[in-house]
Each structure stands twice: as structure tokens, then as C-alpha cells.
Backbone as numpy.savetxt, mean C-alpha at the origin, in Angstrom:
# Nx Ny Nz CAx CAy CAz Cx Cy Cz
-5.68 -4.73 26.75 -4.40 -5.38 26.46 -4.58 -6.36 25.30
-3.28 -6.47 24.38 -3.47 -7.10 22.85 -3.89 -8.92 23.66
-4.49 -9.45 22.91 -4.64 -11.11 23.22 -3.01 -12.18 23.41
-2.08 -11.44 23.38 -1.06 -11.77 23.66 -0.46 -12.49 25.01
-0.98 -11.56 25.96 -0.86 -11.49 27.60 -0.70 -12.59 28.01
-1.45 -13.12 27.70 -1.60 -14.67 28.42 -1.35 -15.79 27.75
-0.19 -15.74 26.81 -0.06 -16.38 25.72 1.72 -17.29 25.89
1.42 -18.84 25.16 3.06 -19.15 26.01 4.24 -18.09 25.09
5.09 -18.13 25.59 5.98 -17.38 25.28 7.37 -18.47 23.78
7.17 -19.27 24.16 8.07 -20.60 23.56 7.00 -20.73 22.04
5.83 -20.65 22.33 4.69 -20.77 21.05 4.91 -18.93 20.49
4.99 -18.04 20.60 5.55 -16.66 19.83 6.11 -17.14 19.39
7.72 -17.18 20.10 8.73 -17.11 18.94 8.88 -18.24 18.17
8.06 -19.57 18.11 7.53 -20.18 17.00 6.86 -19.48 15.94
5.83 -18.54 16.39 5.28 -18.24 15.25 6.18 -17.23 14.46
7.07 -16.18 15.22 8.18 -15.25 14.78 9.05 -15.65 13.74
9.68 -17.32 13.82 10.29 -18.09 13.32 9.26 -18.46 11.85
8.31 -18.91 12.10 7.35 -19.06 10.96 7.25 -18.33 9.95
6.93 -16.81 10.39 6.13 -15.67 9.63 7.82 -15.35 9.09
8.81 -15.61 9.44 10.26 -14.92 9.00 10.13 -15.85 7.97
10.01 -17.15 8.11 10.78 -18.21 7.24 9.82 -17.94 5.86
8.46 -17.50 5.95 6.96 -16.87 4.86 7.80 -15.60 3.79
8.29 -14.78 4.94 9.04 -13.28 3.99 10.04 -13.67 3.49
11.14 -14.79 3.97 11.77 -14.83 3.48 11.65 -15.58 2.12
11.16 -16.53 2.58 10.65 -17.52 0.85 9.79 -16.60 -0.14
8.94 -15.71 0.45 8.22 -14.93 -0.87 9.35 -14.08 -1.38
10.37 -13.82 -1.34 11.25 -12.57 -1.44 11.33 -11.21 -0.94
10.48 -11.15 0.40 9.97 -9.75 1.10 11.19 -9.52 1.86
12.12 -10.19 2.32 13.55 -9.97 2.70 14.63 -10.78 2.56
15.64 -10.72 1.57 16.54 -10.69 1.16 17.74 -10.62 2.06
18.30 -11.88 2.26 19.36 -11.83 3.09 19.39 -11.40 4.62
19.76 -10.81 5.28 19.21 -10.49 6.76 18.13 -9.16 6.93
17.48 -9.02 5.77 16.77 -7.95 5.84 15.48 -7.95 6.55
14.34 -7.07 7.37 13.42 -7.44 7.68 13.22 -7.79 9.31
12.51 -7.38 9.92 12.19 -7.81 11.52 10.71 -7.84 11.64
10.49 -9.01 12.94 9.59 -9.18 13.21 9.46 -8.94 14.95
8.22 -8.98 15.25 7.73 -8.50 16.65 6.65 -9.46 17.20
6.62 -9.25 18.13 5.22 -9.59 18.86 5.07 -9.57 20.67
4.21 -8.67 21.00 4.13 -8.45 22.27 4.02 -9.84 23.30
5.18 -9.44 24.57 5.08 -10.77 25.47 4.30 -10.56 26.40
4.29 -9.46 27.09 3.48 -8.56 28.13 3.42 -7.64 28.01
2.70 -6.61 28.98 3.08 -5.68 29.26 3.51 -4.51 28.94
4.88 -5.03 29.46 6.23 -4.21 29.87 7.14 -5.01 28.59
7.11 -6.15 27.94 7.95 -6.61 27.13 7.91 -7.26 25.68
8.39 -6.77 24.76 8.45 -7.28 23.03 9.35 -8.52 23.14
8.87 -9.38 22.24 9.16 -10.57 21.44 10.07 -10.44 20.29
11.13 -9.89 19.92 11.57 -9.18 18.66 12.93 -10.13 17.70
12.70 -10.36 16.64 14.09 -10.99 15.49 15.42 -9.91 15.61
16.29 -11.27 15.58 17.92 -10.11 15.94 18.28 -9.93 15.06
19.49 -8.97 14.90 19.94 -8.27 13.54 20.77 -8.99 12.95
21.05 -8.79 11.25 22.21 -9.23 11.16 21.71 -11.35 11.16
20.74 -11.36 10.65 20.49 -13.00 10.74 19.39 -13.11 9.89
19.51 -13.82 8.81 18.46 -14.37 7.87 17.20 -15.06 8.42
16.14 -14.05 8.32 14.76 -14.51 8.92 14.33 -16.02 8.48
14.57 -16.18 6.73 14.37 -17.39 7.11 15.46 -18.92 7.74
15.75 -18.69 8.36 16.54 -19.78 8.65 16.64 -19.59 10.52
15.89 -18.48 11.16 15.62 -18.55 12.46 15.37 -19.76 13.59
15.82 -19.37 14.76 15.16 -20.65 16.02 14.96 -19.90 16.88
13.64 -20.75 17.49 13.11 -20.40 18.73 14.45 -18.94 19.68
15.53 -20.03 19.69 16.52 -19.67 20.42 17.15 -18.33 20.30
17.33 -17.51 18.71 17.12 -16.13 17.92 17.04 -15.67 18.71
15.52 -16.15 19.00 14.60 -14.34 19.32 15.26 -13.55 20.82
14.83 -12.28 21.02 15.27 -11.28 21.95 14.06 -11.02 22.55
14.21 -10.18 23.57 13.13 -9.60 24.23 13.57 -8.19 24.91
13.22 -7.41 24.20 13.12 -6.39 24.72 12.19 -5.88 25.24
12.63 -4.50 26.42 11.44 -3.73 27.06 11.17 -2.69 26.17
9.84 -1.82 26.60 9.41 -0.07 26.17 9.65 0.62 25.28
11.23 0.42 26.28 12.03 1.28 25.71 13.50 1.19 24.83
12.94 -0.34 24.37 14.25 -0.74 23.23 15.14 -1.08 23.86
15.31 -1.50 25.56 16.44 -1.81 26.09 16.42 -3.73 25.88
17.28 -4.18 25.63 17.38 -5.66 25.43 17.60 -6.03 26.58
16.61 -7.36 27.40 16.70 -8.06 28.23 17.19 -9.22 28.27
16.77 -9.70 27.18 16.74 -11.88 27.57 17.38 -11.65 25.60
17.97 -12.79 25.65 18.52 -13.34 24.09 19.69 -13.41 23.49
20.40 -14.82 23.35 22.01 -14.35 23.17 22.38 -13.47 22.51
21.57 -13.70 20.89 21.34 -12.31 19.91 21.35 -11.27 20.37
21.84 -9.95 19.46 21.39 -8.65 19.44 20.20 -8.33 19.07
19.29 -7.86 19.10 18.13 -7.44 18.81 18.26 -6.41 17.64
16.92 -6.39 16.51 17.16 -5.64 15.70 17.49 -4.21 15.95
18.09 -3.49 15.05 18.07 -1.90 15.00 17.27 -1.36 14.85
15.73 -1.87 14.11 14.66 -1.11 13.82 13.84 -1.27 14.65
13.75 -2.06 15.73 12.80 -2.35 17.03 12.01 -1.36 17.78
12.94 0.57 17.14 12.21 1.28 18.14 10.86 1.80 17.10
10.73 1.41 15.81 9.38 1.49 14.72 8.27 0.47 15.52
8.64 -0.56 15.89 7.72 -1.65 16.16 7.24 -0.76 17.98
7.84 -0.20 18.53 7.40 0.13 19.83 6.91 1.15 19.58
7.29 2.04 19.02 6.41 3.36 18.63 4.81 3.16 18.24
4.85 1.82 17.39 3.13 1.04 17.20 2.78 1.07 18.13
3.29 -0.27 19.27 3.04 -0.77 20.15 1.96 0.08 21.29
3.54 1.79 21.30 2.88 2.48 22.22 1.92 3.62 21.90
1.31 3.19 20.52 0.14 4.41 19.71 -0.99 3.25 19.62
-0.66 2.17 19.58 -1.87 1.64 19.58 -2.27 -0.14 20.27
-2.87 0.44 21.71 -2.75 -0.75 22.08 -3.63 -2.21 21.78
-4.24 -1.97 20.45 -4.98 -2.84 20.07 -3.86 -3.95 19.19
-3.10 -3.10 18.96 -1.99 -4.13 18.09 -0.94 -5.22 18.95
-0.73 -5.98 18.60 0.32 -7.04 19.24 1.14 -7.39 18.29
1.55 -7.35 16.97 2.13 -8.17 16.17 2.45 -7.04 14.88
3.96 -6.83 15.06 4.35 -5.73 13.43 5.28 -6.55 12.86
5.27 -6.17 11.54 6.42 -7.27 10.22 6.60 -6.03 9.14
7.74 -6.22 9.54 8.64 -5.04 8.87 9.47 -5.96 7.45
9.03 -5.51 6.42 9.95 -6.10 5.69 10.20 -5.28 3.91
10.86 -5.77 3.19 10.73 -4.76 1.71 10.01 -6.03 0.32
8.77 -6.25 0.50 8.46 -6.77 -0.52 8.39 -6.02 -1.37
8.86 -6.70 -2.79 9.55 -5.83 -3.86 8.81 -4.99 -4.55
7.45 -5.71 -4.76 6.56 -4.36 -5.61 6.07 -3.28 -5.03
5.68 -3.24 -3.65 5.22 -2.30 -3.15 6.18 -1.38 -2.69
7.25 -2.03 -2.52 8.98 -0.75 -2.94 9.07 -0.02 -3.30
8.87 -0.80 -4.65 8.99 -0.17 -5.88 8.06 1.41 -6.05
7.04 1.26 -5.43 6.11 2.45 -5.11 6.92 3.38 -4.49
7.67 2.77 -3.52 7.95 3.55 -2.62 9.20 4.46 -3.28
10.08 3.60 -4.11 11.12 4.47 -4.57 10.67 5.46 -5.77
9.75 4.55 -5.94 9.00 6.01 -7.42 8.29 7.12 -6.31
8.11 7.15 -5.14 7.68 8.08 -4.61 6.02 7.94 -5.31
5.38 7.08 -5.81 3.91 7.42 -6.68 2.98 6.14 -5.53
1.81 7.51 -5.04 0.87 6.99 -4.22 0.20 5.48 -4.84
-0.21 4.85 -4.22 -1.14 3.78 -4.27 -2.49 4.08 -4.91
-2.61 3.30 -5.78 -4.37 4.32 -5.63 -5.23 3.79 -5.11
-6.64 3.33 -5.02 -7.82 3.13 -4.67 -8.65 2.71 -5.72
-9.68 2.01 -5.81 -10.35 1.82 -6.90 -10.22 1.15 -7.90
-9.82 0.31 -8.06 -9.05 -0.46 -8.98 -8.87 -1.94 -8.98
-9.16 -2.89 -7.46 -9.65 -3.97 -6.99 -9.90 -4.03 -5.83
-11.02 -5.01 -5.75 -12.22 -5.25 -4.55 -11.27 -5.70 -3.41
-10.24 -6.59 -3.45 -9.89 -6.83 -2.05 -8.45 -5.85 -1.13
-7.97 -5.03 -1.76 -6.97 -4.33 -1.35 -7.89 -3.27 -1.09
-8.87 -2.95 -1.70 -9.65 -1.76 -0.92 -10.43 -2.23 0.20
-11.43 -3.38 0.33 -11.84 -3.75 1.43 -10.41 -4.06 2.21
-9.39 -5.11 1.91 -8.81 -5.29 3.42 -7.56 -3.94 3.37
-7.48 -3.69 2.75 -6.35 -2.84 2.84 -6.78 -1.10 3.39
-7.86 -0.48 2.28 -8.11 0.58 2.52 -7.34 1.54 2.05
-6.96 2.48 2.10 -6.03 3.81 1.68 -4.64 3.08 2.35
-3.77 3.21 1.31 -2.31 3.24 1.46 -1.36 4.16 2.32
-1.13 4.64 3.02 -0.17 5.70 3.08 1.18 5.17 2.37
2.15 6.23 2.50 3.75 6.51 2.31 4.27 7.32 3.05
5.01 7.14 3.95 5.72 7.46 4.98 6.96 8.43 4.70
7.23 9.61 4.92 8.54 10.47 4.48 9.97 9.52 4.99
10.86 9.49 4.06 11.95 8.76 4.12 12.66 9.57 5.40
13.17 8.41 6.07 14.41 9.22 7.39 15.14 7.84 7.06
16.41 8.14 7.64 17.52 7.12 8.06 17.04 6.17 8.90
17.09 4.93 8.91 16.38 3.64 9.38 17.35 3.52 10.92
16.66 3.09 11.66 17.39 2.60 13.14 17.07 3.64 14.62
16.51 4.91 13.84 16.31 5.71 15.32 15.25 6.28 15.48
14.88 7.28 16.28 13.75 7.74 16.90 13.19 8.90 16.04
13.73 9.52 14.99 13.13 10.24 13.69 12.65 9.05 12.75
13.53 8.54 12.60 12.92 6.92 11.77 11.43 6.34 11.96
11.08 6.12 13.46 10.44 5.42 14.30 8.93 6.17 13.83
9.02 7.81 14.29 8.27 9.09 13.82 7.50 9.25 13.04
7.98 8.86 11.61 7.82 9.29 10.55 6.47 8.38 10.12
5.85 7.74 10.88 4.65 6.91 10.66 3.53 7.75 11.67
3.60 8.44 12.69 2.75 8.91 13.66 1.92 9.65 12.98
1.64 10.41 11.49 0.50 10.67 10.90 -0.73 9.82 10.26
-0.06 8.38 10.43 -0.90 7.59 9.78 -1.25 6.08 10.92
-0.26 6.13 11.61 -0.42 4.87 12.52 -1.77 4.44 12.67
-2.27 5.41 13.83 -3.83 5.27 13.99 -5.32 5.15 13.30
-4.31 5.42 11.86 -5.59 5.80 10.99 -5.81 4.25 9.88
-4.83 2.89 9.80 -4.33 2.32 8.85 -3.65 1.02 9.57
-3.38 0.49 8.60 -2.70 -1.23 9.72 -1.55 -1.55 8.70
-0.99 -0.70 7.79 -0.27 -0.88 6.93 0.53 0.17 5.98
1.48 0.54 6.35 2.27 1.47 6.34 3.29 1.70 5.01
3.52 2.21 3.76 4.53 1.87 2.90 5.81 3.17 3.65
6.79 2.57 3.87 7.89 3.31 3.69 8.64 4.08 2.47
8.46 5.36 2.64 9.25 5.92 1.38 11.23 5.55 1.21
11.46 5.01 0.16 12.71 4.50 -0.13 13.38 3.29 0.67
12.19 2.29 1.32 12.42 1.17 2.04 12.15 0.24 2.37
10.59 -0.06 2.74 9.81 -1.13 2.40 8.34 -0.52 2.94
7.85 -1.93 3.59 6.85 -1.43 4.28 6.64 -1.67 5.85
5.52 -1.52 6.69 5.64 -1.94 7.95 4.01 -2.22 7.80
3.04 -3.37 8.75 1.76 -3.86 8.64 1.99 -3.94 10.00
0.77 -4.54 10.85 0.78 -4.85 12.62 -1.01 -4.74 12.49
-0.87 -6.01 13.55 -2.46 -6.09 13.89 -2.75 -6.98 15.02
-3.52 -7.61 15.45 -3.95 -8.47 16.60 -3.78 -9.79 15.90
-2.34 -10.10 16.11 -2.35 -11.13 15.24 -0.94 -10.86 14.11
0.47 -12.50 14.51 1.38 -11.77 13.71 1.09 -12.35 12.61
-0.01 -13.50 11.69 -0.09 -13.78 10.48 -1.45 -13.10 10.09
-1.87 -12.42 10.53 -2.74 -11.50 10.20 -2.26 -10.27 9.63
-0.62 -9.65 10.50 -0.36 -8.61 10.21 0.48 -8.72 8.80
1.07 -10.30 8.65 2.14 -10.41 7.48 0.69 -10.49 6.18
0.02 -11.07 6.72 -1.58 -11.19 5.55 -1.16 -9.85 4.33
-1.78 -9.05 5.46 -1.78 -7.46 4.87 -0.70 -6.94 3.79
0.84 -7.12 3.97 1.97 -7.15 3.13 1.70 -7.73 2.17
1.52 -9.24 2.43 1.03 -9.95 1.14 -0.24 -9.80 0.03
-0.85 -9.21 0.32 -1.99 -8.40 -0.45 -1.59 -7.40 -0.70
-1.01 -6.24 -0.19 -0.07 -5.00 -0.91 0.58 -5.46 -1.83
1.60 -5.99 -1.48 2.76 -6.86 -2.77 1.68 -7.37 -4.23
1.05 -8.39 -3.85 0.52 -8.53 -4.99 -0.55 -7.64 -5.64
-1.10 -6.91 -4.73 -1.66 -5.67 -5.57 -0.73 -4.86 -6.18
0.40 -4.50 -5.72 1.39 -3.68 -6.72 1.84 -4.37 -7.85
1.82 -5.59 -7.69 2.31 -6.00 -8.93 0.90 -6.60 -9.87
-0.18 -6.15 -9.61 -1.06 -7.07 -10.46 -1.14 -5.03 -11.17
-0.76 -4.24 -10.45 -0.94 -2.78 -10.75 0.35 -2.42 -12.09
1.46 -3.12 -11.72 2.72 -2.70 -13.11 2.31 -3.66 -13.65
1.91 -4.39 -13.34 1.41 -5.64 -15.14 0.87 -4.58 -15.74
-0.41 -4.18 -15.17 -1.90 -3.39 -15.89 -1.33 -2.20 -16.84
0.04 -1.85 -16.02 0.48 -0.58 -16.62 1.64 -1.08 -18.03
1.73 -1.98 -17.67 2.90 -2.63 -18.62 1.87 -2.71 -19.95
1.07 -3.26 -20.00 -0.41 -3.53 -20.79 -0.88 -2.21 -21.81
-0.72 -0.64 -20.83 -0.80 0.45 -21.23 -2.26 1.01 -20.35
-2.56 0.23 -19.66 -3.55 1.34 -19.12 -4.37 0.51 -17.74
-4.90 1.32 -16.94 -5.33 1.13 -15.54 -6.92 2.05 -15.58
-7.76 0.80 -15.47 -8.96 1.55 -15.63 -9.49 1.57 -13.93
-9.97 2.20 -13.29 -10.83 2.60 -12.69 -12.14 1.90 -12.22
-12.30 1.58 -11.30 -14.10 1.50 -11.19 -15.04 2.98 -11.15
-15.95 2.78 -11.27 -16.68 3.90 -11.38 -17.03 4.00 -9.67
-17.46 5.72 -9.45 -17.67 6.33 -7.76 -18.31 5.44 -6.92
-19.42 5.20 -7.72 -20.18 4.33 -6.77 -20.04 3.02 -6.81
-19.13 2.56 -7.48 -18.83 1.59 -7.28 -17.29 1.08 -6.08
-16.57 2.54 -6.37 -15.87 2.58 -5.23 -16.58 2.46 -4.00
-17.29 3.18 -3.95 -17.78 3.68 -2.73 -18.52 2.63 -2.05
-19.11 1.62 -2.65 -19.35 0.35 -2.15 -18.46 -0.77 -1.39
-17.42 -0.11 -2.54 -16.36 -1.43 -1.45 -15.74 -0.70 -0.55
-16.22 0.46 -0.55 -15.33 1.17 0.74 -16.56 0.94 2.17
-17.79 0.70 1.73 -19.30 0.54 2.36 -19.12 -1.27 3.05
-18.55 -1.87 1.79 -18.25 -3.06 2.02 -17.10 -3.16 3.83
-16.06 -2.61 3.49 -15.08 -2.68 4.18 -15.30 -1.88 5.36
-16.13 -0.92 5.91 -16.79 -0.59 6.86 -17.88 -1.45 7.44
-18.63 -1.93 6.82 -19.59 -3.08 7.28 -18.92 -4.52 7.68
-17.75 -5.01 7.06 -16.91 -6.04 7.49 -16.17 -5.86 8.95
-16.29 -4.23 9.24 -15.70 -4.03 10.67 -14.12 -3.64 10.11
-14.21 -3.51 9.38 -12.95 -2.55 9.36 -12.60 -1.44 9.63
-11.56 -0.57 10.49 -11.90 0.92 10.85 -11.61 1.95 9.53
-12.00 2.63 9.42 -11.69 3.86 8.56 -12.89 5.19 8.48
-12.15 6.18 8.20 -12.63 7.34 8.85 -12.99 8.32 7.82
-12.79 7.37 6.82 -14.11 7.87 5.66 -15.45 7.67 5.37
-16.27 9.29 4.94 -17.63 8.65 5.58 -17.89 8.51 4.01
-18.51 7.44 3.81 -19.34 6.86 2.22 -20.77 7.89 2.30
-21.04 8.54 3.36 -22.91 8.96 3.44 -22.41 10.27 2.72
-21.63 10.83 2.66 -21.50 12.40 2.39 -21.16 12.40 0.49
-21.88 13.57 0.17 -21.52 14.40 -1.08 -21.19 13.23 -2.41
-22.58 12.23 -2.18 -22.52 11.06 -2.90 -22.37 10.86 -4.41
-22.44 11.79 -4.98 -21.76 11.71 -6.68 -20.01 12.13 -6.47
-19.62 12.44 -5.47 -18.12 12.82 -5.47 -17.31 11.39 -5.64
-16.45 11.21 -6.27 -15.79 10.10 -6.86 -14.71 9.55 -4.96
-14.96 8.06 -4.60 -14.47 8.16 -3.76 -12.50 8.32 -3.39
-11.87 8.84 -4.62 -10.90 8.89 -4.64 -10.68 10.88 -3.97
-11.88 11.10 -3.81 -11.43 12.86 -3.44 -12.12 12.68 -1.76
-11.47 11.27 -1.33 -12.15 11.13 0.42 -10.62 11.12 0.85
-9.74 11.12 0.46 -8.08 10.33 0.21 -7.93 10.90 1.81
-7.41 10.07 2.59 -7.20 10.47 4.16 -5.81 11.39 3.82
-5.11 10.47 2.88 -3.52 10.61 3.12 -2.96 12.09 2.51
-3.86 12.26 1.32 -2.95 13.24 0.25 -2.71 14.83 0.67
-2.73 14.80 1.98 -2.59 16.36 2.58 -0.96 15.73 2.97
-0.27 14.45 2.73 0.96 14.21 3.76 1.81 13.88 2.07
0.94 13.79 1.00 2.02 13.59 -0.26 3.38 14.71 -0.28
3.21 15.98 -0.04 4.17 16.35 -0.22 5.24 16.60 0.14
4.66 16.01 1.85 6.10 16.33 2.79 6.97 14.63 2.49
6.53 14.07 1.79 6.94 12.33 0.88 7.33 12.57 0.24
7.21 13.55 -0.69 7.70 14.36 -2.26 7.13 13.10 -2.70
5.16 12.92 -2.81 4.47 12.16 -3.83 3.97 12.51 -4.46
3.98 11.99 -5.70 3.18 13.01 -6.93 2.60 11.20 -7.89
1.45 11.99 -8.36 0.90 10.72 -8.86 1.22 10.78 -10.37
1.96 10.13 -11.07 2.27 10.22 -11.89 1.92 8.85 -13.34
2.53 7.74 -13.26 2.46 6.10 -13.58 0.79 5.55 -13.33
-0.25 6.12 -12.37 -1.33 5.49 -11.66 -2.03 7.01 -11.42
-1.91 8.44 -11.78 -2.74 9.50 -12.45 -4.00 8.80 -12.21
-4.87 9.49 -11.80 -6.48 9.09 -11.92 -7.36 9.17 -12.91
-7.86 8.54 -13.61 -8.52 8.46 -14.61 -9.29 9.83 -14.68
-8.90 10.17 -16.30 -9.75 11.93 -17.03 -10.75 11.86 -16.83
-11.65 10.62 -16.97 -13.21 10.35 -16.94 -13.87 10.17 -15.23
-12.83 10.15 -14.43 -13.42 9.51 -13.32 -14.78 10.31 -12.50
-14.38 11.78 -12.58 -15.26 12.50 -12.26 -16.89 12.24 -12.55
-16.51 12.03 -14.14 -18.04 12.35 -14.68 -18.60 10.75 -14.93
-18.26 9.83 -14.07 -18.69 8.38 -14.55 -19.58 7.83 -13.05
-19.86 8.76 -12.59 -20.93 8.67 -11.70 -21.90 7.95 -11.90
-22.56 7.67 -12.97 -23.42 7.41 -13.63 -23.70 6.94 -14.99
-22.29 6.83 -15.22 -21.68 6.56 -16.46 -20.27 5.26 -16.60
-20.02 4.31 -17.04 -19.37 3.36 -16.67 -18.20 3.54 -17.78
-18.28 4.27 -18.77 -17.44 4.44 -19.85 -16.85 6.04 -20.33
-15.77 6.15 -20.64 -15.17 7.67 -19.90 -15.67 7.71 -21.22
-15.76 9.45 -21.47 -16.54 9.90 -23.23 -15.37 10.39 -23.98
-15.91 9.80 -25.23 -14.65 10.40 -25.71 -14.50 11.76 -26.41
-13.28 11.54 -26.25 -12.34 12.77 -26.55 -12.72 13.80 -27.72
-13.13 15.15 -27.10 -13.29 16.28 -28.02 -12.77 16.95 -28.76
-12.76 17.15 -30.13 -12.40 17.73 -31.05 -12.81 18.93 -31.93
-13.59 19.67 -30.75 -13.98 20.81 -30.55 -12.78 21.66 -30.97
-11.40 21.76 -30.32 -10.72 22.79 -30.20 -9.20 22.61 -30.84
-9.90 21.53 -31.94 -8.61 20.73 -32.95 -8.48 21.94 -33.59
-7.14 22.56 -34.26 -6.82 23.43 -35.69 -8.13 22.84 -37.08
-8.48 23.67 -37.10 -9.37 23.58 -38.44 -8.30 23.67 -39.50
-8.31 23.36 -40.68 -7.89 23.08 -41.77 -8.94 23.29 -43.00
-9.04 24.88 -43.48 -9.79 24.96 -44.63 -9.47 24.93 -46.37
-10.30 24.33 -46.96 -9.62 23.94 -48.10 -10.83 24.64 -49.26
-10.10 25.36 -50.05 -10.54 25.90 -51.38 -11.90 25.09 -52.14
-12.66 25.66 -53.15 -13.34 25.05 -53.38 -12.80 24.12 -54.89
-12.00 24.59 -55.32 -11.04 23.79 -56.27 -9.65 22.45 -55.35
-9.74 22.57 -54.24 -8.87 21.75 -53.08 -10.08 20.60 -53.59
-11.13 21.12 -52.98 -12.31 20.28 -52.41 -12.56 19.16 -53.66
-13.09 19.92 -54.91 -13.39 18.92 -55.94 -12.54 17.94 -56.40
-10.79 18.68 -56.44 -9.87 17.49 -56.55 -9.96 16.65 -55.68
-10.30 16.75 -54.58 -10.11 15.64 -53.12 -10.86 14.85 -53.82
-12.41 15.44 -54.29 -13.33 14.73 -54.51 -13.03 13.34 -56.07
-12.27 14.55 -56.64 -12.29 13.12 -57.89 -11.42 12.21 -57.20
-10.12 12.59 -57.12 -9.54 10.99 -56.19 -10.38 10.13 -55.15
-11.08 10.66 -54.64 -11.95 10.19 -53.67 -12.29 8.63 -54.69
-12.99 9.44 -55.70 -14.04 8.89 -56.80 -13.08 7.94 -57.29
-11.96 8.26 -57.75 -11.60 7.46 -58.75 -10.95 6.45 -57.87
-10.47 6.37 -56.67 -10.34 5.19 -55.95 -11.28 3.92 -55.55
-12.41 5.23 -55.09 -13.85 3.77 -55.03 -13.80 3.04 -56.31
-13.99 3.73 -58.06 -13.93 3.32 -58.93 -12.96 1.61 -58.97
-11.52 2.18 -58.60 -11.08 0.64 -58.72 -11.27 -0.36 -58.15
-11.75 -0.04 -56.91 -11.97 -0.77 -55.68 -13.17 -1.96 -55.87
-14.05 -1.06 -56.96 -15.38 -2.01 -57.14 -15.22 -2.79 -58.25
């Protein structure tokens, strides 16, 4: 059972109130957008009501629902998206705490439909790990709820296709942590691209911080020991689920060089092996040559 159990109930929805009033000031929800959770027992969720600006919440807000999304205790209505947060709840009982909200850059992924990548900075790959993207459904019901059960178990942080994201962990400022490191990794990612280009770490250097983030006790179910010159971007848990997302990597494409930089830290350049030749006469040639000449001439 999550560390919740035995926990006061009046101190949750303090912290519920907290972590709302965090999304709301960073801009992760906008007006009444966004719900939060956290297990009371059992048999019962801690959950933000609909239709009410997270940040500006009280104790008094919060709801409690059972299992099965039925509302027990709370003058409020309880959110509409509550049956996403139980669907966690009931796939993984290590979790106590989900935060549902749309911080804007990692959205933004979501509405370009273009995967996350890997490789690219040390702390979104240690705490974060592989991204998923979730196939878009209509928000509020039990296809909605669904549409995460390929990745739940595998990840602590979820992007929604065309909506936001969803995070959850042992722990509800642990689980909002996670959002907040997505967010600003997406956006330290459209600067890079704004700039004109997104370089890569090299395999083994991925593969370290993926070594890193397994040795920190993080779960993931990629093995670093196997087929060790393979670049760790071809371990991808997720990319067998890109297409039922309609994701295509497009903006964040994986570097041409990545393959062959195993051993190599700088991609090679570009061959001109199979350029159009252009042959020129041997009367072409000598004229080239006197202009050639008679330019150095003035120059000196």
C-alpha cells in the first residue's frame, strides 16, 4: 500500500491545494484547467473539483471519491478526468499521487504529434527516461482513461496527444517534480531548434546516463549490457505505439551521424562523392586560369 494510508487526511488536501496553486503560477493550467489526486485509503481518492481554478483552492474544495469514480464526501463536484487518475491508481499500486495538467511546451509536442527524444540532456534522461505520447481520445471517460495502459507500468510520466500531460509517483510533489522537468526540457529543446540545430550526445554516452538512471534506482526496462555500439536511441520502449499516435519524428529527427559516432564525437562530413561533375574544356580551363592569375595579380 502507497505511504499514504496512514497519513492525516486535512494535511493531503493541503498539499493538493499547494501543488494546484505551483501549476497554476507556472502556467501548467490556465483557468480551471488541470486536476490533482492523492490516495486517502484504500478504498478512497483525495481528488480537485471541476470547473475551479487550482490556484486559488481550500482545504474545503477537495472531494473524495471511491474506485470507482463514485463521489462520496465534498460540497464540490469532483473532476471529470478522475477516472485517468484511478485507472493509475488501479495499474499501479506503488503510486499515490497523479497531476494532470497542460504545461505549455511539452503540449506543444503533443499537438505537433513529434516524439520526445533522448539524448540530448543528462537530467530528463536520468529522471525522466523515455517519454511516451498517448493516442488522443475525448477527455472525461473510460476510452480516455485507456489510452495510457501501454505505457503506465513502464514510465511515471505520460504526454497526452492533443492535451497535456499526466506524471504520478509516491509522492504528490514528487509527481508535479517530473512535469516540471518535461516542461522545461521542451522548451530548452525549441530554443535549440530555434538556434537551427539539436546535437546529440554520442551512444555511449547515452548509454551512461541511461546506466546512470538505473543505478540511481530508477525503473526501466532497457538493458544498457546488450549490442553495445548500438546507439541508445534504437532501445526506444515506446516507438512500436508512434503510429497508433500518428507520431512521426520530424522538428527533433535523429541525428545523420548518430549511428557512426560510437567512437567518434563529431558527425563526418558530408560526401561529395555523388555531386554532378562539371567538365570543362582544355581552352575553359586556361581561361579560368588567366583570370584566376590576373586577380591574384591585383590583389598583391
Amino acid at each position: 500500500m502507497s505511504n499514504n494510508s496512514a497519513r492525516d487526511e486535512d494535511e493531503l488536501k493541503r498539499q493538493l491545494c499547494d501543488i494546484g496553486k505551483r501549476i497554476y503560477d507556472k502556467g501548467f493550467a490556465a483557468a480551471n484547467e488541470g486536476n490533482l489526486s492523492v490516495r486517502l485509503d484504500k478504498n478512497h481518492v483525495l481528488c480537485t473539483p471541476t470547473l475551479h481554478c487550482k490556484g486559488f483552492m481550500t482545504p474545503e474544495d477537495i472531494c473524495t471519491v471511491d474506485m470507482q469514480g463514485t463521489q462520496v464526501a465534498g460540497k464540490r463536484k469532483r473532476t471529470s478526468e478522475v477516472m485517468l487518475h484511478l485507472e493509475i491508481y488501479q495499474k499501479r499500486p506503488d503510486v499515490d499521487s497523479v497531476v494532470h495538467c497542460h504545461p505549455p511546451h511539452a503540449t506543444a509536442f503533443a499537438v505537433a504529434r513529434e516524439p520526445i527524444p533522448t539524448c540530448v540532456l543528462p537530467e530528463p534522461d536520468i529522471f525522466l527516461g523515455e517519454v511516451p505520447i498517448a493516442p488522443y481520445e475525448t477527455p472525461g471517460g473510460k476510452g480516455f482513461a485507456e489510452t495510457i495502459l501501454p505505457f503506465v507500468d513502464q514510465t511515471s510520466i505520460i504526454v497526452l496527444a492533443n492535451h497535456g500531460t499526466v506524471s504520478y509517483e509516491a509522492g504528490l510533489e514528487k509527481a508535479y517534480w517530473l512535469t516540471e522537468i518535461l516542461d522545461a526540457y521542451c522548451r530548452i529543446l525549441m530554443l535549440a531548434r530555434q538556434l537551427g540545430n539539436v546535437e546529440y550526445v554520442s551512444p555511449e554516452k547515452g548509454r551512461e546516463l541511461l546506466q546512470m538512471r538505473l543505478d540511481w534506482g530508477f525503473a526501466d526496462s532497457r538493458d544498457v549490457s546488450k549490442d553495445a555500439k548500438k546507439p541508445i536511441i534504437d532501445f526506444a520502449l515506446f516507438k512500436e505505439f508512434w503510429a497508433a499516435a500518428n507520431l512521426e519524428q520530424k522538428a527533433f529527427a535523429a541525428h545523420p551521424g548518430l549511428d557512426a559516432r560510437a567512437d567518434d564525437h563529431h558527425s563526418p562530413a558530408p560526401s561529395n562523392a555523388d555531386s554532378t561533375k562539371v567538365e570543362l574544356s582544355e581552352d575553359q580551363l586556361e581561361q579560368l586560369a588567366d583570370k584566376i592569375a590576373s586577380r591574384l595579380k591585383k590583389q598583391s
